[in-house]
N, CA, C and O atoms as a CHARMM CRD file, in Angstrom:
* protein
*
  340
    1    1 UNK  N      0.84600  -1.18300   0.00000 PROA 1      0.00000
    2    1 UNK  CA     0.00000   0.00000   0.00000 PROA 1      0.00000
    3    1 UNK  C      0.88400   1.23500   0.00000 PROA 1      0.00000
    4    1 UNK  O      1.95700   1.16700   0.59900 PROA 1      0.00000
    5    2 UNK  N      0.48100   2.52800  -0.70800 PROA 2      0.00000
    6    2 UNK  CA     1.04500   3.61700  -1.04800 PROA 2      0.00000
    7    2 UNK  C      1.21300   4.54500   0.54200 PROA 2      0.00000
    8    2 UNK  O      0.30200   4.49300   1.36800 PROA 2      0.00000
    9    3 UNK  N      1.94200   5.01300   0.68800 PROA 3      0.00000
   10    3 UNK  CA     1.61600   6.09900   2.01600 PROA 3      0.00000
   11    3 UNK  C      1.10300   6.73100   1.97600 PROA 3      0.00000
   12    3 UNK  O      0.84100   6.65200   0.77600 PROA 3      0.00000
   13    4 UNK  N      0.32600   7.87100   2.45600 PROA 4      0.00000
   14    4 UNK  CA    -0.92300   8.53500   2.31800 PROA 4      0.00000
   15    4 UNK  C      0.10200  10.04800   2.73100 PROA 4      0.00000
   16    4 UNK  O      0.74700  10.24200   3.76100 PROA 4      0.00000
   17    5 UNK  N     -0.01100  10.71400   1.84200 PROA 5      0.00000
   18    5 UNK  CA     0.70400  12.14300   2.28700 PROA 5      0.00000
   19    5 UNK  C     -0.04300  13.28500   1.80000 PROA 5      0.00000
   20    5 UNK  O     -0.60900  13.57600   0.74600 PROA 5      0.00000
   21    6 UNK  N      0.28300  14.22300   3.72900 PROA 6      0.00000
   22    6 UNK  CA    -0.18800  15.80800   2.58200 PROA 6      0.00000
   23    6 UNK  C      0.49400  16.73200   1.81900 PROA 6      0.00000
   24    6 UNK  O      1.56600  17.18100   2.22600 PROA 6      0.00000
   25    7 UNK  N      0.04300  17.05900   0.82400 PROA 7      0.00000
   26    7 UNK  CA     0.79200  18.11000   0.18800 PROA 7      0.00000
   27    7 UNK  C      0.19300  19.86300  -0.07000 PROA 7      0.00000
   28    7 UNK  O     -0.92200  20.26000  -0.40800 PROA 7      0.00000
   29    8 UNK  N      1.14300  20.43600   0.17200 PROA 8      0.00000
   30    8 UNK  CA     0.75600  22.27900   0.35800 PROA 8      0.00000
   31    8 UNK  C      1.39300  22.88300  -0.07500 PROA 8      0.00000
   32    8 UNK  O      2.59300  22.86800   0.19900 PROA 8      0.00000
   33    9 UNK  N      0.75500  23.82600  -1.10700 PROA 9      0.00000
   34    9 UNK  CA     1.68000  24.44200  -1.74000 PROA 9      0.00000
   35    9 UNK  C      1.29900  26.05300  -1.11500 PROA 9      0.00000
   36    9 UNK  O      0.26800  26.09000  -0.44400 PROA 9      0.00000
   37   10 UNK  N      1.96800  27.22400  -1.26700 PROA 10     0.00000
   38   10 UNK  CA     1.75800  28.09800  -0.64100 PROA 10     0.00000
   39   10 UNK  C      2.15200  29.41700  -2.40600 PROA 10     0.00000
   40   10 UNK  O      3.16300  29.55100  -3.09500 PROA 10     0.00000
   41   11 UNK  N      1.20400  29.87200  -2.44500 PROA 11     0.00000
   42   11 UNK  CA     0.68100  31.22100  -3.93200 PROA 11     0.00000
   43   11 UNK  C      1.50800  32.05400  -3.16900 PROA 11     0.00000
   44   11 UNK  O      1.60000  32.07600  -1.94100 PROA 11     0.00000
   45   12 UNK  N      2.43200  33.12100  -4.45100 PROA 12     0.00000
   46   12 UNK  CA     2.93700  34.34100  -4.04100 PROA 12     0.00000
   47   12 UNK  C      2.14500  35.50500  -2.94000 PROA 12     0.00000
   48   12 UNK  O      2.75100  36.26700  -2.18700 PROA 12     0.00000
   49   13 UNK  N      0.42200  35.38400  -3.10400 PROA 13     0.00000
   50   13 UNK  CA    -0.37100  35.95900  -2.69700 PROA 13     0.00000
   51   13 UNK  C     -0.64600  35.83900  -1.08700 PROA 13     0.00000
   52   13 UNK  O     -1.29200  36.61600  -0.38400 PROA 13     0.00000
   53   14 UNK  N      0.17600  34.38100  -0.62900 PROA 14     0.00000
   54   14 UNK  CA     0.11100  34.29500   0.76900 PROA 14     0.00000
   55   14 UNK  C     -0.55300  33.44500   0.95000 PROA 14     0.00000
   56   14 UNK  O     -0.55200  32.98900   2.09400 PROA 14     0.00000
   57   15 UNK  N     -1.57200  32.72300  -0.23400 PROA 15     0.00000
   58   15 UNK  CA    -2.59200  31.53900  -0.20200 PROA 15     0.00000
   59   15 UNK  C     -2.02500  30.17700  -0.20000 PROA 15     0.00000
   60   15 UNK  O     -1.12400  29.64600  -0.85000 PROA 15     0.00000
   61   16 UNK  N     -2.83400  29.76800   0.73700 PROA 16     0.00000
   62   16 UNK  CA    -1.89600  28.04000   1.23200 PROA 16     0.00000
   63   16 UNK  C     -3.08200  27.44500   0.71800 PROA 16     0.00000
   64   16 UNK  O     -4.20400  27.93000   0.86200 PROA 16     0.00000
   65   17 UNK  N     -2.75300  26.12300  -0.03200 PROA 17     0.00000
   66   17 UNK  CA    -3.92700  25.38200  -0.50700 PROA 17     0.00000
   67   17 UNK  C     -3.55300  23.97900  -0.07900 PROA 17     0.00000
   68   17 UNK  O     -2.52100  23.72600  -0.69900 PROA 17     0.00000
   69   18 UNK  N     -3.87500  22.96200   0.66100 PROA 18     0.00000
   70   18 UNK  CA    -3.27600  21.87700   1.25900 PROA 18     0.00000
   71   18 UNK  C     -4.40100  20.96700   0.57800 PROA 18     0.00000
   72   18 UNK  O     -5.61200  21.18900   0.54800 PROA 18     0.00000
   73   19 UNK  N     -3.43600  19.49100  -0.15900 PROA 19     0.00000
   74   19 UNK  CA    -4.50200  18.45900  -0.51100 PROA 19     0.00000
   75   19 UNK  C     -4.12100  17.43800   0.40900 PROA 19     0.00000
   76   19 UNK  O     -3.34500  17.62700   1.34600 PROA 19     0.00000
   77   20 UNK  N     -4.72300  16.25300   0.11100 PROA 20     0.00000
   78   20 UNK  CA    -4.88500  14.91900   0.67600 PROA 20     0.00000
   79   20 UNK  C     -5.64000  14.37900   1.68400 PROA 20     0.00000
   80   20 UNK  O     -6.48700  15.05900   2.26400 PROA 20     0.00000
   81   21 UNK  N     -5.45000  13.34000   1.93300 PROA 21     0.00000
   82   21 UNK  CA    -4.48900  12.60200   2.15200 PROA 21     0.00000
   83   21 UNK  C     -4.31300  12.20800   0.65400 PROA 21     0.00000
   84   21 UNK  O     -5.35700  12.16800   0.00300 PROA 21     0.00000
   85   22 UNK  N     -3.26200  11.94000   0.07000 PROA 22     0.00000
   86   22 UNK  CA    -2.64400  11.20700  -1.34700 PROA 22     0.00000
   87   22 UNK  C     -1.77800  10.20500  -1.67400 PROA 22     0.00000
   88   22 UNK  O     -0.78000  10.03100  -0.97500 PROA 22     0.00000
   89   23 UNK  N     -1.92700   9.73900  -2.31700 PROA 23     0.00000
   90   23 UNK  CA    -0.69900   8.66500  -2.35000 PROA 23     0.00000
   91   23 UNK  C     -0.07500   8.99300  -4.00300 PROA 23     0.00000
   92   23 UNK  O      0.72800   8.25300  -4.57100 PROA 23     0.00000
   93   24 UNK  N     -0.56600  10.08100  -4.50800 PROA 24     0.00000
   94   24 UNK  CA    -0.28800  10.03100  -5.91700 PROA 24     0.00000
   95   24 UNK  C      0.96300  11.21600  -5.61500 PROA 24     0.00000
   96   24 UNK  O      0.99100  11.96700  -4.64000 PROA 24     0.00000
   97   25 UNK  N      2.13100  11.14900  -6.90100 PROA 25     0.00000
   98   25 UNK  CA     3.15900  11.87900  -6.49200 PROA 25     0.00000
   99   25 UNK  C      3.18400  13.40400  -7.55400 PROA 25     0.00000
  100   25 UNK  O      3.96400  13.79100  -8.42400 PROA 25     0.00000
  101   26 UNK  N      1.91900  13.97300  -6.95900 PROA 26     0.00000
  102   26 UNK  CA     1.91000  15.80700  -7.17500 PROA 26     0.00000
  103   26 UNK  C      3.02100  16.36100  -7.17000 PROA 26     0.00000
  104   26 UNK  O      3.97900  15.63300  -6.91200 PROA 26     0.00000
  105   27 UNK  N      3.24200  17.60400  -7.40600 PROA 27     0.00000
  106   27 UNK  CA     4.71100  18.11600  -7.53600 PROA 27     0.00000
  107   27 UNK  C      4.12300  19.71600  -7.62200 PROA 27     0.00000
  108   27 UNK  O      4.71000  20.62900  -7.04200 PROA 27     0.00000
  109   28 UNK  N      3.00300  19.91000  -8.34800 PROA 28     0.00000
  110   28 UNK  CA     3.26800  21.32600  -8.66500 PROA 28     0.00000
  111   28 UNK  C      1.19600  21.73000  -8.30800 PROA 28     0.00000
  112   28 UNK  O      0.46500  20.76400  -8.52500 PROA 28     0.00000
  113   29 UNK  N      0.73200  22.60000  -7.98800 PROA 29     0.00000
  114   29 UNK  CA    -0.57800  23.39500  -8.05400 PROA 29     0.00000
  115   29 UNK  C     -0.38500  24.33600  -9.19500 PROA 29     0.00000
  116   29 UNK  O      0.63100  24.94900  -9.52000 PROA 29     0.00000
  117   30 UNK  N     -1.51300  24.32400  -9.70800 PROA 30     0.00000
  118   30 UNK  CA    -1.90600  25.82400 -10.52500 PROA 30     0.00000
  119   30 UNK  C     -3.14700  26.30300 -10.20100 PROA 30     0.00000
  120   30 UNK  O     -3.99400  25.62900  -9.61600 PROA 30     0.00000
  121   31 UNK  N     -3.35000  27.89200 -10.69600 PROA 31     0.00000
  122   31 UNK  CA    -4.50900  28.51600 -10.15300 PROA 31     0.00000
  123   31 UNK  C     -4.56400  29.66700 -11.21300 PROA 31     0.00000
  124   31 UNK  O     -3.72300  30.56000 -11.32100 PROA 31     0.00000
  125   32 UNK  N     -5.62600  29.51600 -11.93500 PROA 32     0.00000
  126   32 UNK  CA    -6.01000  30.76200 -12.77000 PROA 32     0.00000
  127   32 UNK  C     -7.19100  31.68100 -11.90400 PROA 32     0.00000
  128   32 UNK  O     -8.37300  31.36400 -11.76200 PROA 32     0.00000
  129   33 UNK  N     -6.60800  32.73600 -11.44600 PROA 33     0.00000
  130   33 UNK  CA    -8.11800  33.84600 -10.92100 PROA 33     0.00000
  131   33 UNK  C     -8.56100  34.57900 -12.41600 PROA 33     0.00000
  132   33 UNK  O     -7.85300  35.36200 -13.04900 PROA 33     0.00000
  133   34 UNK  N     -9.94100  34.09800 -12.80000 PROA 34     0.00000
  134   34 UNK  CA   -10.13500  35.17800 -13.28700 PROA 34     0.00000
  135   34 UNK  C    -11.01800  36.05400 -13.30300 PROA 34     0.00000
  136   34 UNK  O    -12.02600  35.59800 -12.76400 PROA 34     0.00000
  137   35 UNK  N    -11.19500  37.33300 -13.72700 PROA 35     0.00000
  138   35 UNK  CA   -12.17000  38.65300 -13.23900 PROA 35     0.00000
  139   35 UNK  C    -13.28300  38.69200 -14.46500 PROA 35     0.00000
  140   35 UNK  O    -13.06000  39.08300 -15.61000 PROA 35     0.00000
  141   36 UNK  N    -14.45700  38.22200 -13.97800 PROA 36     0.00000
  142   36 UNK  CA   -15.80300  38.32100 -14.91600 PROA 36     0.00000
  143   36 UNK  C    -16.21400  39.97800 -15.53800 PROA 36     0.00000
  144   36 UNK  O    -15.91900  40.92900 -14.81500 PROA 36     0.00000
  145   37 UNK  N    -16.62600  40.13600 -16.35600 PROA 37     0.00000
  146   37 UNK  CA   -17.38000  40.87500 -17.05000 PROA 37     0.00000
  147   37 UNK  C    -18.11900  41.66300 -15.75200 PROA 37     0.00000
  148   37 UNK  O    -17.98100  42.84900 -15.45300 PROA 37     0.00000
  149   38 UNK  N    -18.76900  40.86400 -15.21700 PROA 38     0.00000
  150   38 UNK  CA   -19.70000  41.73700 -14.10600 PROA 38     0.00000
  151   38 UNK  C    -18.97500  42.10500 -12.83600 PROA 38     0.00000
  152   38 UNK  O    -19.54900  42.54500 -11.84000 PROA 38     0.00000
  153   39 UNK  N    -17.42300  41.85800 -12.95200 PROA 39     0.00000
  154   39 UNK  CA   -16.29900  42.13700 -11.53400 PROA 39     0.00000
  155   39 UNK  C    -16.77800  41.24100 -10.26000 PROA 39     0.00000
  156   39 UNK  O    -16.86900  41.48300  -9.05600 PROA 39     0.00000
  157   40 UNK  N    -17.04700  40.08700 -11.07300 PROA 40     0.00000
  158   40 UNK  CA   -17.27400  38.83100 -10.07500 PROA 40     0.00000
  159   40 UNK  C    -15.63700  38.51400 -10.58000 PROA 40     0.00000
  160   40 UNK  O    -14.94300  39.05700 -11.44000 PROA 40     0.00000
  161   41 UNK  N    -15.40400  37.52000  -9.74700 PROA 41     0.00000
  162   41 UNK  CA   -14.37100  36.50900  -9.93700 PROA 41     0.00000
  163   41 UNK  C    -14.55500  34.68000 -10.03300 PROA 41     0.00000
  164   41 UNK  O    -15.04100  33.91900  -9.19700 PROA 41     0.00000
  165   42 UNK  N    -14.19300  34.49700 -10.86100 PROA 42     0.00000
  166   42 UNK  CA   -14.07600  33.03800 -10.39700 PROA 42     0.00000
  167   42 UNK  C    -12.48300  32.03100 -10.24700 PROA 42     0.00000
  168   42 UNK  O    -11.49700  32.41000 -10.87900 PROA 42     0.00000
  169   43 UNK  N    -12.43200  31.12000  -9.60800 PROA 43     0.00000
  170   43 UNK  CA   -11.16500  30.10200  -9.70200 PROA 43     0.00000
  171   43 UNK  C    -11.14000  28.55500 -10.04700 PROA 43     0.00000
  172   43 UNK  O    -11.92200  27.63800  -9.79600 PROA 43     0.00000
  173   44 UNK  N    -10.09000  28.61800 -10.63300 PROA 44     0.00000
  174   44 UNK  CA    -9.91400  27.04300 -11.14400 PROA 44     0.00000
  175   44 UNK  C     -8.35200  26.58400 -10.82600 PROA 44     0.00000
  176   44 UNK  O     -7.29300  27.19600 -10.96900 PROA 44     0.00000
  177   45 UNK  N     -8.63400  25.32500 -10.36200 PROA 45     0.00000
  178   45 UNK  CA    -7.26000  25.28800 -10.14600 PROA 45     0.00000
  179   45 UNK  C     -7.08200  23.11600 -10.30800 PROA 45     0.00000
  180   45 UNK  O     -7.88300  22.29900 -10.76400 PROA 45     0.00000
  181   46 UNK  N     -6.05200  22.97700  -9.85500 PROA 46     0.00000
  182   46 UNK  CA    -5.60400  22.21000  -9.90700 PROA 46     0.00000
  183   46 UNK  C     -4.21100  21.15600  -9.33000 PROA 46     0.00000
  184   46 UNK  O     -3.54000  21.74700  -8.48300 PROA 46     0.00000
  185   47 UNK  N     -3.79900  19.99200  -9.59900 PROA 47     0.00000
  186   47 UNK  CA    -2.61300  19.61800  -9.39800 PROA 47     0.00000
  187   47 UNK  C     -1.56900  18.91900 -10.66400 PROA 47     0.00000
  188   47 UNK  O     -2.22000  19.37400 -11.60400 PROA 47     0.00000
  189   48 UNK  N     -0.91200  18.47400 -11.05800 PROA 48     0.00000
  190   48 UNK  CA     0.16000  17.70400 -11.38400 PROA 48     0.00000
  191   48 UNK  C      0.87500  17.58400 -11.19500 PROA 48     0.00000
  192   48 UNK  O      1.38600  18.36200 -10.39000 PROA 48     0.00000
  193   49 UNK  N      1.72800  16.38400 -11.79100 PROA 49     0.00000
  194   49 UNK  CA     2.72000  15.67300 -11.89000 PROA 49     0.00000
  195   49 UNK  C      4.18800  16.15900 -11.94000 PROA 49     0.00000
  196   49 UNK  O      5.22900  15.70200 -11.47000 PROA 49     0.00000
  197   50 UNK  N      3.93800  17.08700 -12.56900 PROA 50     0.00000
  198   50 UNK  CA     5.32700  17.45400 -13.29600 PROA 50     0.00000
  199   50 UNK  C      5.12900  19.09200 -13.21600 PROA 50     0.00000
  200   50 UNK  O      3.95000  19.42000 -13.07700 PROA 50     0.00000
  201   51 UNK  N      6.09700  20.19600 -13.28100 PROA 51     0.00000
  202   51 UNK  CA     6.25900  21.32600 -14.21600 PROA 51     0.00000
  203   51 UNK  C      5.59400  21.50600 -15.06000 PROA 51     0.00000
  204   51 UNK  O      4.66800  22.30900 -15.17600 PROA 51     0.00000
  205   52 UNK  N      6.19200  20.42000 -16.07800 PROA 52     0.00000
  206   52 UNK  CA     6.05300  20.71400 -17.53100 PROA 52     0.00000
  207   52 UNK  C      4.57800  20.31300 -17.52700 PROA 52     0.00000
  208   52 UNK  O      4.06000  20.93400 -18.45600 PROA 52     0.00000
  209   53 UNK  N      3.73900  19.62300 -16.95900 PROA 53     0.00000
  210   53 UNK  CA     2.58400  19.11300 -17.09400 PROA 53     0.00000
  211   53 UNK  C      1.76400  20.51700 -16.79700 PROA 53     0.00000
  212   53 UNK  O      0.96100  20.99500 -17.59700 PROA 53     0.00000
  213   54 UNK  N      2.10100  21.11100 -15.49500 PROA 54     0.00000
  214   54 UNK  CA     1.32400  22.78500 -15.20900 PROA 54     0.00000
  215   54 UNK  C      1.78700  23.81500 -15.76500 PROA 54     0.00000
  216   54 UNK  O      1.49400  24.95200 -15.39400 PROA 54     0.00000
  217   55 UNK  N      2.71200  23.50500 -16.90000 PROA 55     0.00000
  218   55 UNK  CA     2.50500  24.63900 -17.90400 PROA 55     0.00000
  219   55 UNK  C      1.91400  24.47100 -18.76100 PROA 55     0.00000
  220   55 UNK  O      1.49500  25.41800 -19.42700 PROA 55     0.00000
  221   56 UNK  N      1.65500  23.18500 -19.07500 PROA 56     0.00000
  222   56 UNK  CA     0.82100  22.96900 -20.67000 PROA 56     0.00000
  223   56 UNK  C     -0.60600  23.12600 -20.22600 PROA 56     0.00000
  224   56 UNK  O     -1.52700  22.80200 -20.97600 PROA 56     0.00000
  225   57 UNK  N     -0.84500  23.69800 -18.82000 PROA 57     0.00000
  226   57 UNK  CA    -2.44600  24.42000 -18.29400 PROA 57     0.00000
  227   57 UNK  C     -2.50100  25.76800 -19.16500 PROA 57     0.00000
  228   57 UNK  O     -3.25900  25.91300 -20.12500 PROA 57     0.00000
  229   58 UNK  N     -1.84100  26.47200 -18.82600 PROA 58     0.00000
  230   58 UNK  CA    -1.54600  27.81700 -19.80000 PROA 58     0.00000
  231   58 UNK  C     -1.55900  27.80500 -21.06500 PROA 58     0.00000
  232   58 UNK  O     -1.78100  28.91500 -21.55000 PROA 58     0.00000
  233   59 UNK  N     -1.39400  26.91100 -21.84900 PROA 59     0.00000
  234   59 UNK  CA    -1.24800  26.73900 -23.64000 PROA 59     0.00000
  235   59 UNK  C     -2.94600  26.82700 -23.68300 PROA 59     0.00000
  236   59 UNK  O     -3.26600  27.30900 -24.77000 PROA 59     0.00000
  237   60 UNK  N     -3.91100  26.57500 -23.00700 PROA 60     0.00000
  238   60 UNK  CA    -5.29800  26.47000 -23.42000 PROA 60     0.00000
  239   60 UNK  C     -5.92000  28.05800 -22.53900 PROA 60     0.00000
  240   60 UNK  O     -7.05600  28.46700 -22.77800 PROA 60     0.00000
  241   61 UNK  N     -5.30100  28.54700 -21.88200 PROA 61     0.00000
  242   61 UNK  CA    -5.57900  29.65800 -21.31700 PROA 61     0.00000
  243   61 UNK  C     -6.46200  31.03300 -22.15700 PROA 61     0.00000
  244   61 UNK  O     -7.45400  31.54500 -21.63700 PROA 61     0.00000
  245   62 UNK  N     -5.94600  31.46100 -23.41200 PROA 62     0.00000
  246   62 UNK  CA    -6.33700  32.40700 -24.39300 PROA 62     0.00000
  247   62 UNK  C     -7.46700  32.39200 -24.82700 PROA 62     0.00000
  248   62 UNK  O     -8.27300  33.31300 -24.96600 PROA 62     0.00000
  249   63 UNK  N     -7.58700  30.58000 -25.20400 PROA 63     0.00000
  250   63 UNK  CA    -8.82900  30.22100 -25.51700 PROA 63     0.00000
  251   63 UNK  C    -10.21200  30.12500 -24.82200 PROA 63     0.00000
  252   63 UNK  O    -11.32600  30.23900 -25.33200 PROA 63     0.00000
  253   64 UNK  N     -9.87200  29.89100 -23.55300 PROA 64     0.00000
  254   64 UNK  CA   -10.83700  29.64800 -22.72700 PROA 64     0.00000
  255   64 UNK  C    -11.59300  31.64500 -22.18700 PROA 64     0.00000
  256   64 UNK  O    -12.66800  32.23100 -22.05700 PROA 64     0.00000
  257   65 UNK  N    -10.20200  31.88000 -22.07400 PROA 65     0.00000
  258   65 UNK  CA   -10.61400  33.36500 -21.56800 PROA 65     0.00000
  259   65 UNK  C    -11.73100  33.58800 -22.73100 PROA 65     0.00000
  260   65 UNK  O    -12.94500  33.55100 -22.53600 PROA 65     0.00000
  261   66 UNK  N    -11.02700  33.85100 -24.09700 PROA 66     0.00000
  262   66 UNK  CA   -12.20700  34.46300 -24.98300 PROA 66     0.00000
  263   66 UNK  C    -13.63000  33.62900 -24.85300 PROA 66     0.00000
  264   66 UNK  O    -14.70900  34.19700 -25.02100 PROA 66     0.00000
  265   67 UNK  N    -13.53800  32.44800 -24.58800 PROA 67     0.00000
  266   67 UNK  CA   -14.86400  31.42900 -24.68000 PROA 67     0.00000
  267   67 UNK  C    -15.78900  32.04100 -23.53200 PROA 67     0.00000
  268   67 UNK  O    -16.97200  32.31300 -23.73700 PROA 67     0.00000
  269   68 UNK  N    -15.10900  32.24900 -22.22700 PROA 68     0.00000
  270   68 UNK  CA   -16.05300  32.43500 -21.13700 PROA 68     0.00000
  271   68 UNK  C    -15.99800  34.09900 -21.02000 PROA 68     0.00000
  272   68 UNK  O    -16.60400  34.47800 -20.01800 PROA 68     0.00000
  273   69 UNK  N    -15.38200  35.24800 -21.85200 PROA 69     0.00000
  274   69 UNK  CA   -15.37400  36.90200 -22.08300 PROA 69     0.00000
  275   69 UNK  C    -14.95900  37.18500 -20.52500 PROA 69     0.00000
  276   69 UNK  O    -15.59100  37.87400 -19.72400 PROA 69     0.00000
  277   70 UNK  N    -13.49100  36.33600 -20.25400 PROA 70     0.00000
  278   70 UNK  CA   -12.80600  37.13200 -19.24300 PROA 70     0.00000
  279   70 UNK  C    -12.52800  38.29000 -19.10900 PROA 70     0.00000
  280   70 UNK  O    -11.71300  38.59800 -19.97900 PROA 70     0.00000
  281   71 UNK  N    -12.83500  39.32000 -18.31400 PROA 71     0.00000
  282   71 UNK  CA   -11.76600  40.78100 -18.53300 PROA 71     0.00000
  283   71 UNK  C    -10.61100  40.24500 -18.18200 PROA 71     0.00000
  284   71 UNK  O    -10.06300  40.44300 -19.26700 PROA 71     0.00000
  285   72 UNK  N     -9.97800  39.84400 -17.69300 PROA 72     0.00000
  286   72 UNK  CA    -8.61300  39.31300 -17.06200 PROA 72     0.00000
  287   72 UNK  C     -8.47400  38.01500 -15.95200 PROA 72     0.00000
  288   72 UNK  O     -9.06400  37.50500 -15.00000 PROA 72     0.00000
  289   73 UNK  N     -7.27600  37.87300 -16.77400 PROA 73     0.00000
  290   73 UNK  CA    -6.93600  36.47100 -15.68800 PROA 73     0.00000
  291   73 UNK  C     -5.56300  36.01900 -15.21700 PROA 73     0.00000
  292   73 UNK  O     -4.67400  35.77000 -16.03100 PROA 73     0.00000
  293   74 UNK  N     -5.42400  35.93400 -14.16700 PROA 74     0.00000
  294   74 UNK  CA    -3.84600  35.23900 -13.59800 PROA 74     0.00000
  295   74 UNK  C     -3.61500  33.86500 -13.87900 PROA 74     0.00000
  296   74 UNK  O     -4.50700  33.03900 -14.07700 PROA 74     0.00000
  297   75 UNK  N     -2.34000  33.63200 -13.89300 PROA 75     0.00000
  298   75 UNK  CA    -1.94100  32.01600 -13.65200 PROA 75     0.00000
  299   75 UNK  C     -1.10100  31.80800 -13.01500 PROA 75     0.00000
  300   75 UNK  O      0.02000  32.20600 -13.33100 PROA 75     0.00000
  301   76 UNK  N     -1.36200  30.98800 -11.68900 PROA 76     0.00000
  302   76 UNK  CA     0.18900  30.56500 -11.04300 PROA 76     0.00000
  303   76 UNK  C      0.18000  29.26700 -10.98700 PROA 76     0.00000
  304   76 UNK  O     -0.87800  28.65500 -11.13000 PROA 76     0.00000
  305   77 UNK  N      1.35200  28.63900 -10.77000 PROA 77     0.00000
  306   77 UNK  CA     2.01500  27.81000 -10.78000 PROA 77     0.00000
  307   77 UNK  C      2.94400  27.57300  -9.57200 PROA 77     0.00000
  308   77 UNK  O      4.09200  28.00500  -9.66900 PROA 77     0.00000
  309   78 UNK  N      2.46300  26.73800  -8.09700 PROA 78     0.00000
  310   78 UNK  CA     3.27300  26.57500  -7.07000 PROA 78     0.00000
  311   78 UNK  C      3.66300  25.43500  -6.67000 PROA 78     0.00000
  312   78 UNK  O      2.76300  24.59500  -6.68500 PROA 78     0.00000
  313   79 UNK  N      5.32200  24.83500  -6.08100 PROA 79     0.00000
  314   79 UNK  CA     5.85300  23.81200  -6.07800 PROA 79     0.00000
  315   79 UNK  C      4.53000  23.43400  -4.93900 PROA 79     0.00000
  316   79 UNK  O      3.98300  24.29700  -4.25200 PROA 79     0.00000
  317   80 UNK  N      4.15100  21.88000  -4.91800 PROA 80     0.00000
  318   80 UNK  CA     3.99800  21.45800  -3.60600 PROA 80     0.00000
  319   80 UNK  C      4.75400  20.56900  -3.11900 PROA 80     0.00000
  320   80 UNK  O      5.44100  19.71200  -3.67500 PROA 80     0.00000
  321   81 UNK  N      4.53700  20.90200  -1.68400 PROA 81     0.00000
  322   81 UNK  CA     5.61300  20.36200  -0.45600 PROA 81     0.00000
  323   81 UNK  C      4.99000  19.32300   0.47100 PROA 81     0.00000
  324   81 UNK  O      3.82500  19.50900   0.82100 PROA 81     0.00000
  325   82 UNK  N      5.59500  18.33700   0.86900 PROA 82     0.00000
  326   82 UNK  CA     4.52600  17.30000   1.81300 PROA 82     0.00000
  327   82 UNK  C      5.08900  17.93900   3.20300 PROA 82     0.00000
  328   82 UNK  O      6.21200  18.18900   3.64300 PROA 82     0.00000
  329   83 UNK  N      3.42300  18.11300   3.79300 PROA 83     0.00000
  330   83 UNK  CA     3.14400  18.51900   5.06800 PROA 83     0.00000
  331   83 UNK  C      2.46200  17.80200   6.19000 PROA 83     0.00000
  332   83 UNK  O      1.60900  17.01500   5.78000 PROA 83     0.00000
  333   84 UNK  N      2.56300  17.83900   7.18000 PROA 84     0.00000
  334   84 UNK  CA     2.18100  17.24000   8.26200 PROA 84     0.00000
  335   84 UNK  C      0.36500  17.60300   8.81300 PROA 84     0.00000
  336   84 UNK  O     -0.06000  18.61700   9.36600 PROA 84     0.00000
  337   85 UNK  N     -0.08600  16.84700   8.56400 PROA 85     0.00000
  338   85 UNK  CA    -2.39100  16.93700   8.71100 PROA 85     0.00000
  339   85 UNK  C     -2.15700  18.02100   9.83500 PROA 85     0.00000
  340   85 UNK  O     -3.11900  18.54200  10.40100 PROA 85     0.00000
């Protein structure tokens, strides 16, 4: 059986986002904020595997903005770290 670990990654913004318990081997969070038409916000985010896996989140980014008429949107990308529950 896999070990069960948490992982937390912590946004330039000061935002800590902690998953698990997991046994799968995460490496990186991403988080697009983006700012609605009506100055709502919404978020999407995520985990993977790799770097290179949470940058190829961003290659579909342009598209999606124009699909859903973002005024603007961020993307980050933070290592995660295994942490103690």
């Amino acid at each position: 059986m896999a070990k069960k670990r948490y992982l937390t990654a912590t946004l330039p913004d000061g935002y800590v986002k902690t998953i698990g318990p997991t046994s799968t081997a995460f490496t990186h969070y991403w988080r697009i904020v983006a700012l609605l038409a009506n100055g709502k916000s919404e978020v999407f985010w995520g985990h993977t595997k790799s770097l290179a896996e949470a940058r190829r989140k961003k290659s579909a980014l342009a598209e999606a903005a124009a699909q859903r008429g973002w005024k603007s949107h961020v993307f980050e990308i933070a290592e995660l770290v295994e942490t103690q529950p």
